[in-house]
C-alpha positions as CSV (number, residue, x, y, z in Angstrom):
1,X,33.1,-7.2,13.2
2,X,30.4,-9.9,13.3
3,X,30.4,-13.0,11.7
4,X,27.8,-11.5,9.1
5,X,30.2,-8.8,8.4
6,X,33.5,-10.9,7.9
7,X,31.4,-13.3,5.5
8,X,30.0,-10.7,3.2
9,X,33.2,-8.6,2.9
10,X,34.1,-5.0,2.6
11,X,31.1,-2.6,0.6
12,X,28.5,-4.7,1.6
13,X,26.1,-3.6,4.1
14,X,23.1,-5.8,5.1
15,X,19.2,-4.9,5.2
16,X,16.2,-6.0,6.9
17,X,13.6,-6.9,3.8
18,X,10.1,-7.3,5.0
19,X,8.3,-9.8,2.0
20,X,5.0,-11.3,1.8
21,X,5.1,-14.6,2.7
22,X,4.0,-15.8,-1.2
23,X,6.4,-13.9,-2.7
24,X,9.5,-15.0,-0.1
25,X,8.2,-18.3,-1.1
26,X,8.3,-17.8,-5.0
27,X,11.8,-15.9,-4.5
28,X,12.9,-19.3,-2.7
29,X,11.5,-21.7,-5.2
30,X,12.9,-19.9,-8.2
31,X,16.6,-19.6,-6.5
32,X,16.5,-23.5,-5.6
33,X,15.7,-23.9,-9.8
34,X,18.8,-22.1,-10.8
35,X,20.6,-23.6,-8.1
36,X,21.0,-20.4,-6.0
37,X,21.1,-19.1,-2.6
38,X,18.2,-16.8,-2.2
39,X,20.7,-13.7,-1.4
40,X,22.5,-14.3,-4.6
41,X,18.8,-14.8,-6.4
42,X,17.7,-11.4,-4.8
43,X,21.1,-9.3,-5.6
44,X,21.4,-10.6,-9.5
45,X,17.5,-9.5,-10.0
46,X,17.9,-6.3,-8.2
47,X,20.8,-5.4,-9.9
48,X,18.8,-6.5,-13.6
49,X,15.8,-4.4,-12.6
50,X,17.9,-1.7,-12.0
51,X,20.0,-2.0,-15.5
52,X,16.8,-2.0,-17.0
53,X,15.2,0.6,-15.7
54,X,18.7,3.2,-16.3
55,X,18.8,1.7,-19.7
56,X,14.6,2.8,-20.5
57,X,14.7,6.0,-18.6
């Protein structure tokens, strides 16, 4: 198990994300606003988009 692994826990798989640079750095400044790492920022969005879009369809 790496380090990565151990740290994120068990049902948590990591991804490579490729990002324009603007938008990486948008996704950065926002987090650092709500006092958030930019993972966190990144999973609670995600997981919003996706509520919204089951609860529209």
């Amino acid at each position: 198990m790496t380090e990565i692994q151990g740290r994120a826990g068990k049902g948590v798989v990591q991804i490579a994300l490729r990002v324009p640079q603007d938008l990486r750095d948008e996704i950065k400044a926002e987090a650092g606003v709500m006092g958030r790492s930019m993972n966190t920022h990144i999973l609670i969005t995600l997981r919003e988009a996706v509520r919204n879009e089951s609860a529209e369809a």
